[in-house]
GURO-271973 format. One line per 10 residues: number of its first residue (from 1); their letters; for each residue x, y, z of C-alpha. Coordinates in Angstrom, 3 decimals. Last residue first. Layout:
NUM> A> X:Y:Z | ...
This chain:
41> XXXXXXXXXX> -30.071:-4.996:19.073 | -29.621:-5.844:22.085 | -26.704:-8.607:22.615 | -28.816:-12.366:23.345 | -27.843:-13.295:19.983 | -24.202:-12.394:20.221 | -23.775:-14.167:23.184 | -25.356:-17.056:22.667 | -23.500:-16.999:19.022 | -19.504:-16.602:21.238
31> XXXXXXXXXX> -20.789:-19.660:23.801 | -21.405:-21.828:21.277 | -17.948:-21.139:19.585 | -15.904:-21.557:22.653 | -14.273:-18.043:23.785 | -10.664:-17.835:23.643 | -9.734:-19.277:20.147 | -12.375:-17.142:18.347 | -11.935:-14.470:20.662 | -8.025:-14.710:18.915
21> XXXXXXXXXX> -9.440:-15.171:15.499 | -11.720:-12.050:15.430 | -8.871:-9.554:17.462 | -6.444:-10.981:14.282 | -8.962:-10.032:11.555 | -8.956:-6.670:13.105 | -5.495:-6.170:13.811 | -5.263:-6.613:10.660 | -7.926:-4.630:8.883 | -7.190:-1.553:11.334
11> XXXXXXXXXX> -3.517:-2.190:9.848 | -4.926:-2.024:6.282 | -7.145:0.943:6.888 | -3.573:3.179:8.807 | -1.554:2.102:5.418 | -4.449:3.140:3.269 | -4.305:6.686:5.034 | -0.592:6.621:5.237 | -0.190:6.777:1.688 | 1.004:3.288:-0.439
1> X> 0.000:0.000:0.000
């Protein structure tokens, strides 16, 4: 990438993707879609 502003997006994407996996690895599956289904909203 070039420019700091796509730089900064693809980090964010990252970091993302690696905050997903790690809860992922954490937090049991079934446990992860009980709580997403009981969030509000």
């Amino acid at each position: 990438m070039r420019g700091l502003e796509k730089v900064r997006a693809e980090v964010s994407l990252t970091a993302l993707a690696y905050n997903i996996r790690r809860v992922l690895n954490l937090v049991a599956f079934d446990e992860l879609m009980a709580a997403v289904k009981a969030a509000p909203g």
